[in-house]
C-alpha positions in Angstrom: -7.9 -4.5 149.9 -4.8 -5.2 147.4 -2.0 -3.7 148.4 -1.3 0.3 147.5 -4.0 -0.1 144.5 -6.7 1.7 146.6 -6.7 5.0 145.1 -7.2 7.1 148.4 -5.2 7.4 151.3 -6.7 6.0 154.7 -6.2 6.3 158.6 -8.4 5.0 161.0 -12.0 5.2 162.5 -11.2 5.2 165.8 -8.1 5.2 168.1 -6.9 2.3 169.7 -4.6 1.3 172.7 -2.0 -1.4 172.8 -0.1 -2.4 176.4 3.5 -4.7 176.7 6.7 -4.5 177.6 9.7 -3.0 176.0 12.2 -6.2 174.5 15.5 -3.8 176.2 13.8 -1.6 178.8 11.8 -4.7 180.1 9.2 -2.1 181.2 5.6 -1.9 181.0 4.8 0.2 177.9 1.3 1.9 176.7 0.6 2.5 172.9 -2.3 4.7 171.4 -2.6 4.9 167.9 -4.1 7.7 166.4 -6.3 8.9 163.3 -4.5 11.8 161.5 -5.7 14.1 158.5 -4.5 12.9 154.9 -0.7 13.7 153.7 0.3 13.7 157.7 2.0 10.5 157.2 3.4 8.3 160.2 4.2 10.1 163.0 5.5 9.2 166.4 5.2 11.0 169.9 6.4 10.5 173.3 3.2 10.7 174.9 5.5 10.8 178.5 7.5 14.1 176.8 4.5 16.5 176.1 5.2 19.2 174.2 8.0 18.1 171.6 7.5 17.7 168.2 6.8 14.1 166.5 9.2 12.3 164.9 7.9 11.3 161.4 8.5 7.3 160.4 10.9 8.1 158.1 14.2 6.7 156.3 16.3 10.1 156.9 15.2 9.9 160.7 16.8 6.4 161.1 19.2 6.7 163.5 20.3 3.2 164.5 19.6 0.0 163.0 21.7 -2.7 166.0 19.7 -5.3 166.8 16.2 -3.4 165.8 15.5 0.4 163.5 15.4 3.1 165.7 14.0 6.8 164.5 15.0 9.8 166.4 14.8 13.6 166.0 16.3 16.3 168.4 14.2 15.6 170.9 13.5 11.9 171.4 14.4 8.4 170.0 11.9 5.4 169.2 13.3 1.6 168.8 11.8 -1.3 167.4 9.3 0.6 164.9 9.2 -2.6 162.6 6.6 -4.6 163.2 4.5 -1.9 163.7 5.2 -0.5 160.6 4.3 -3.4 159.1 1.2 -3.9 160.6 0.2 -0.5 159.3 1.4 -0.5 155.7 0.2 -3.8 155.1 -3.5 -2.6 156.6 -3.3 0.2 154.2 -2.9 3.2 156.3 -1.5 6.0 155.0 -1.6 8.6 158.7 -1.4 8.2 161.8 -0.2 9.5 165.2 1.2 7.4 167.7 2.0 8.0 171.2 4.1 6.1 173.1 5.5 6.4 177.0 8.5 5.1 176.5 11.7 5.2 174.0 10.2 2.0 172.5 7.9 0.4 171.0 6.3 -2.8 173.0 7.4 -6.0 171.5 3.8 -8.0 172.3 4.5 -11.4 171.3 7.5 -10.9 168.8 5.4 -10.5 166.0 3.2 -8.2 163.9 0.2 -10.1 164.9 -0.7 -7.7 168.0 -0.8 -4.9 165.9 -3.0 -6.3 163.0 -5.1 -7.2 165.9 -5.6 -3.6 167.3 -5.7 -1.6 163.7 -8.5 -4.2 162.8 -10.5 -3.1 165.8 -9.9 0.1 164.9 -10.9 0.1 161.0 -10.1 2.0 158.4 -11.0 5.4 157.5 -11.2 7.1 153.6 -9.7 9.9 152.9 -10.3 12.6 150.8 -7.0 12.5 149.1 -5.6 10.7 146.3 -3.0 8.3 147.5 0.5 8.8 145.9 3.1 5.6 145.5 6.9 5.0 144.6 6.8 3.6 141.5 10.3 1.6 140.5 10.9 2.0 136.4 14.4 0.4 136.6 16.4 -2.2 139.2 17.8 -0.8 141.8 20.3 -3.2 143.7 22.2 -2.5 147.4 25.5 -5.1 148.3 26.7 -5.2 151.9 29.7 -8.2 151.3 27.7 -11.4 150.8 24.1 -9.0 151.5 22.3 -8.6 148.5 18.7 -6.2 148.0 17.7 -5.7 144.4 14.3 -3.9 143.7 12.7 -4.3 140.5 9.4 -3.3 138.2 6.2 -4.9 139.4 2.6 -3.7 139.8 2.4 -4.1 143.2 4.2 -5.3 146.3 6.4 -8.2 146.3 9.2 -9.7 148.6 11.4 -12.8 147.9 13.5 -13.5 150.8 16.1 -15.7 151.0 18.7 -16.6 154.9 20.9 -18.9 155.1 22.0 -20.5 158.8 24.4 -23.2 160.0 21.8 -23.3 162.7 20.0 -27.4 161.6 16.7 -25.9 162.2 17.1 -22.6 160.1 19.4 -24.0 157.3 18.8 -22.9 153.7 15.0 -20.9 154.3 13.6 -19.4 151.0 10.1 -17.6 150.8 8.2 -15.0 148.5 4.9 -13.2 149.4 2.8 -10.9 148.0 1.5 -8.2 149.5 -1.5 -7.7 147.2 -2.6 -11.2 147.7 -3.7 -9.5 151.1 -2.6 -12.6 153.2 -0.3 -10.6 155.4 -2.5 -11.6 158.6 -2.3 -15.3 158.1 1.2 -15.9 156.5 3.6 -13.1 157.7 2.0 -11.0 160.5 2.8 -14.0 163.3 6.3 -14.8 162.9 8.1 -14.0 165.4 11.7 -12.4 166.3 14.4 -15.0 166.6 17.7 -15.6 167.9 20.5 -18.2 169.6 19.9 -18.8 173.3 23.8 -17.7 174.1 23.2 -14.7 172.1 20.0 -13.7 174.1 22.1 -14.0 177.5 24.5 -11.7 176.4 22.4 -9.3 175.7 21.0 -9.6 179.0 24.1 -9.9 180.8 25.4 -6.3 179.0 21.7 -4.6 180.5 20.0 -5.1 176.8 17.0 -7.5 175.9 15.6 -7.3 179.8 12.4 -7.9 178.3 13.5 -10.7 176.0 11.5 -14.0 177.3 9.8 -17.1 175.5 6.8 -15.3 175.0 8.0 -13.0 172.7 11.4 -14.4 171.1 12.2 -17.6 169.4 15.2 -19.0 171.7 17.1 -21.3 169.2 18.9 -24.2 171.4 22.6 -24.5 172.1 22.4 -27.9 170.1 21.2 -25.3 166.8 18.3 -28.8 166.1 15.7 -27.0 168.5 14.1 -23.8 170.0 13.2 -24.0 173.7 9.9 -22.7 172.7 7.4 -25.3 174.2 4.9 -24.0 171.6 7.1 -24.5 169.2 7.4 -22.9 165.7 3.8 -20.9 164.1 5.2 -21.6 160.7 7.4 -24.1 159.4 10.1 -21.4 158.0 9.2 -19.4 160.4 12.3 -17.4 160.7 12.2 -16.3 157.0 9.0 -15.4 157.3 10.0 -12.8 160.3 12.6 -11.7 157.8 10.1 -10.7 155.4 8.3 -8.9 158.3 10.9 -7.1 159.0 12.1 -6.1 155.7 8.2 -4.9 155.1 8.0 -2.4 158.0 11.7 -1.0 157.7 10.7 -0.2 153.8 7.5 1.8 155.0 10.3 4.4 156.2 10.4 5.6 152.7 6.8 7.1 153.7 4.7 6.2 151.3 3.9 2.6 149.3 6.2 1.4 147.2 5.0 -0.9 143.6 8.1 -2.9 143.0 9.6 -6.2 143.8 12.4 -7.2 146.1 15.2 -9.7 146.0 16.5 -10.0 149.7 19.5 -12.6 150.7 20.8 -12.4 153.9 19.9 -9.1 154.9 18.7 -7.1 157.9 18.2 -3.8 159.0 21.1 -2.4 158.2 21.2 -3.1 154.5 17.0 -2.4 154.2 18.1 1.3 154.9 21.5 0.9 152.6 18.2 0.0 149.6 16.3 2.9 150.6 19.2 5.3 150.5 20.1 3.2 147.3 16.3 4.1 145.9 16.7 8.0 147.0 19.7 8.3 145.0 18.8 6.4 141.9 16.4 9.2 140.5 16.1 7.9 137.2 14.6 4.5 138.6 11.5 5.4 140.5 8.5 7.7 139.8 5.9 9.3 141.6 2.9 8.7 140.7 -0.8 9.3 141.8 -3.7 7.5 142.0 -7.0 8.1 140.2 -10.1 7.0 141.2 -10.8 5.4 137.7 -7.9 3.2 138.3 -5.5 5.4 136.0 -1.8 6.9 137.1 -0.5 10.7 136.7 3.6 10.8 137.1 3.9 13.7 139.7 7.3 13.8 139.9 10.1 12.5 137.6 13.4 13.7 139.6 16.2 15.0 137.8 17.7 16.6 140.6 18.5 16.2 144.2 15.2 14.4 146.0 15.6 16.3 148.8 14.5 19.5 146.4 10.9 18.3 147.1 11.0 19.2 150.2 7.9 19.4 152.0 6.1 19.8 148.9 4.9 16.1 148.7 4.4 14.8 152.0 5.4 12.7 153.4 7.4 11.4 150.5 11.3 12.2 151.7 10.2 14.2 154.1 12.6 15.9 155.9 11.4 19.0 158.1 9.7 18.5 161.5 6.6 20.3 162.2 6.4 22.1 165.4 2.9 20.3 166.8 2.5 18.5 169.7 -0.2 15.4 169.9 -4.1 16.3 170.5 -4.8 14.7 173.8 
């Protein structure tokens, strides 16, 4: 399925269970993913805190973004939503509850992969709901110092990525997918998280990354020309490729698709939720629109005003009210 072009929102057929450990916590962590009705969105419970209202996947419930993007509400906090997020935007679901026993998401193998894996066993579900995109009308561009995120026009999904290293095996990496070319699976989904060796034993040394290992992290060497990695790399430019992953699942947090193109140098998550905030407050760049099942648009929305104003009117687009419902068992 091209990416977003579909013109009705999807969940899944059946629920499915993922199991791994937390990258900080180090702990054993269960994941059930959920089918949910049309216009629910993303949603994430803490299936070990019964009772307490979901946290939606969404940019204004970004609470940290250090090392990993964590969403949190009054009640609970999840980390390391990115590579889940991806794996579900890029497999075209639109809603779905996940429940989670632990303030984490697992890491699996460092990549997206996992995840494809599971939502593929689970299949897709059509909805009886038109689905509604972000369309971008004009650029939209984010700078953090020498960070740079520009989004422009384009009738679909597209992300040109560009990370520069002193690292001899990163160096100058530059890469640009499409998401409509509906390759995610084989060219982005099994890059893996990286990072230097040194860098990793801090982290464990201050009580973080206890679930860091080679089995889920690229280890660069202290000599920067290897990783320690016996497998070695999935991908040549591997680590741009991650980037792109990354980018792709923090994006979703807008909730709902997005039909533009993005220019990404040097960035992380921290400056992915700068171009989001960027894109909420540049109302005359973006519209709403709605699919039609004979492939036409309708503009639903053409901001002049705050975006907040829409409330929960247009779910989940910039949500920003919880609903009081705990998960279904």
């Amino acid at each position: 399925m091209k990416y977003a072009m579909d013109p009705h929102q999807y969940t899944l057929k059946k629920t499915v269970d993922c199991h791994g450990i937390g990258l900080h916590s180090g702990r054993d962590i269960s994941l059930r993913i959920k089918p949910a009705a049309a216009d629910t969105g993303i949603r994430f419970f803490r299936s070990d805190l019964p009772g307490q209202a979901p946290v939606y996947a969404h940019m204004n419930r970004v609470v940290d973004t250090t090392l990993a993007t964590t969403i949190g509400n009054q009640y609970f906090r999840i980390s390391t939503t990115e590579h889940l997020m991806a794996a579900l935007r890029a497999g075209g679901i639109d809603n779905a509850d996940i429940a989670v026993n632990a303030p984490e998401i697992p890491i699996m193998d460092g990549s997206a992969a996992p995840f494809v894996e599971a939502l593929n066993q689970a299949g897709m579900k059509q909805q009886n709901r038109c689905r509604r995109v972000l369309k971008i009308t004009r650029p939209v561009t984010y700078t953090d110092g020498d960070k740079r995120l520009t989004i422009s026009p384009y009738d679909g999904f597209k992300v040109s990525g560009e990370i520069s290293f002193d690292a001899e095996i990163i160096k100058h990496q530059k890469y640009t997918f499409d998401l409509n070319s509906g390759h995610f699976d084989a060219d982005i989904a099994r890059a893996r998280t990286f990072g230097y060796v040194e860098e990793v034993e801090q982290l464990w040394a201050n009580g973080l990354a206890q679930g860091g290992n080679l089995t889920n992290v690229i280890a660069i060497h202290w000599d920067r020309k290897s990783i320690l990695n016996e497998d070695g790399l999935r991908y040549k430019d591997e680590f741009i490729r991650h980037k792109i992953l990354d980018l792709i699942g923090d994006i979703a947090l807008l909730g709902i698709p997005v039909l533009g193109h993005i220019e990404a140098y040097k960035v992380g998550h921290t400056q992915h939720l700068g171009l989001m905030k960027a894109i909420e407050e540049a109302e005359n760049c973006w519209e709403v629109v709605e699919l039609k099942s004979n492939g036409g648009q309708s503009v639903l929305s053409r901001m002049a005003a705050s975006t907040r104003a829409i409330g929960t009117t247009m779910l989940p687009f910039f949500h920003t009210e919880e609903e009081p419902t705990a998960l279904a068992a």
